[in-house]
C-alpha positions in Angstrom: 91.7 -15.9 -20.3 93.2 -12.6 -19.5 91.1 -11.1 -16.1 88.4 -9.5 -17.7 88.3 -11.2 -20.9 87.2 -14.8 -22.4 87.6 -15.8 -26.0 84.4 -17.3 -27.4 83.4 -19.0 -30.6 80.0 -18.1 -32.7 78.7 -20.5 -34.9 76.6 -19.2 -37.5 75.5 -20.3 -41.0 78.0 -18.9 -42.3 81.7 -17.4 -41.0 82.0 -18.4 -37.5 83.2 -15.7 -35.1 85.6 -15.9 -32.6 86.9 -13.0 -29.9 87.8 -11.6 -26.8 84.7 -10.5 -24.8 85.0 -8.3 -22.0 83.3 -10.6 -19.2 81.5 -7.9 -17.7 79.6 -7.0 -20.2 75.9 -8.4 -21.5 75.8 -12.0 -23.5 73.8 -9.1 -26.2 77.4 -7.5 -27.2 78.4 -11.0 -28.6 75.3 -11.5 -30.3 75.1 -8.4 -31.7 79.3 -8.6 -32.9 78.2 -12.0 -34.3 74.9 -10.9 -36.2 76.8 -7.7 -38.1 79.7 -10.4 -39.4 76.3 -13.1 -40.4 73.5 -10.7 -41.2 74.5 -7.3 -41.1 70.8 -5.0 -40.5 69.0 -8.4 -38.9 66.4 -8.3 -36.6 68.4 -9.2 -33.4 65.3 -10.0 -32.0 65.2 -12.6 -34.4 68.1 -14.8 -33.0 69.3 -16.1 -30.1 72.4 -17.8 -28.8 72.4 -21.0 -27.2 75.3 -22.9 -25.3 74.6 -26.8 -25.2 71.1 -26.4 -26.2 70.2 -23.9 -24.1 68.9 -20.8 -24.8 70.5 -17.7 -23.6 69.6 -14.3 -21.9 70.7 -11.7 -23.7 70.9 -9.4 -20.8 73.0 -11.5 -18.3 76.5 -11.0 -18.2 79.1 -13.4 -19.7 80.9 -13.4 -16.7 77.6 -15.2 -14.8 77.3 -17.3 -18.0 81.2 -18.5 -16.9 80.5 -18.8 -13.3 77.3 -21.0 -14.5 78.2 -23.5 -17.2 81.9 -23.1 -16.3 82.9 -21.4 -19.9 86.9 -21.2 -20.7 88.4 -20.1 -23.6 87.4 -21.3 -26.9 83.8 -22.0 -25.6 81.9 -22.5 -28.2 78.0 -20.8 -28.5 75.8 -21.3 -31.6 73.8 -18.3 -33.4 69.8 -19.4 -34.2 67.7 -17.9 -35.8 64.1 -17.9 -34.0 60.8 -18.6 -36.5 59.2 -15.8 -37.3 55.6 -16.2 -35.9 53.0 -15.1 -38.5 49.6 -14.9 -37.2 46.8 -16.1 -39.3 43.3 -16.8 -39.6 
């Protein structure tokens, strides 16, 4: 890991996606890089990433992500889709 920069892993459905992130920026730059390779014109707000089962805030930066789960290089996160919630009668 170069300074200000970790390599992650995506998983998606399909191609996974793997880069160097810019620690200071918001978990939402990955997810965003990761949906426009899987679904390009997506919902965003439709998905979510999650790191061992947990579900992540897009709006924290990776770098606190690191200092909390201890992330390296080559962590690996997973891209879910979130049911869509339909309200009936």
């Amino acid at each position: 890991m170069s300074k200000n920069k970790i390599r992650l892993v995506v998983v998606t459905t399909g191609e996974d996606i793997e880069g160097e992130f810019n620690i200071n920026e918001p978990l939402r730059v990955l997810k965003m890089r990761a949906l426009a390779k899987e679904q390009p014109g997506a919902n965003p707000e439709l998905f979510h990433l999650e790191f061992n089962d947990q579900t992540l805030d897009d709006g924290t930066k990776i770098e606190d992500y690191i200092q909390q789960y201890g992330w390296i290089d080559g962590t690996v996160l997973e891209l879910v889709s979130q049911p869509e919630v339909v309200n009936g009668l």
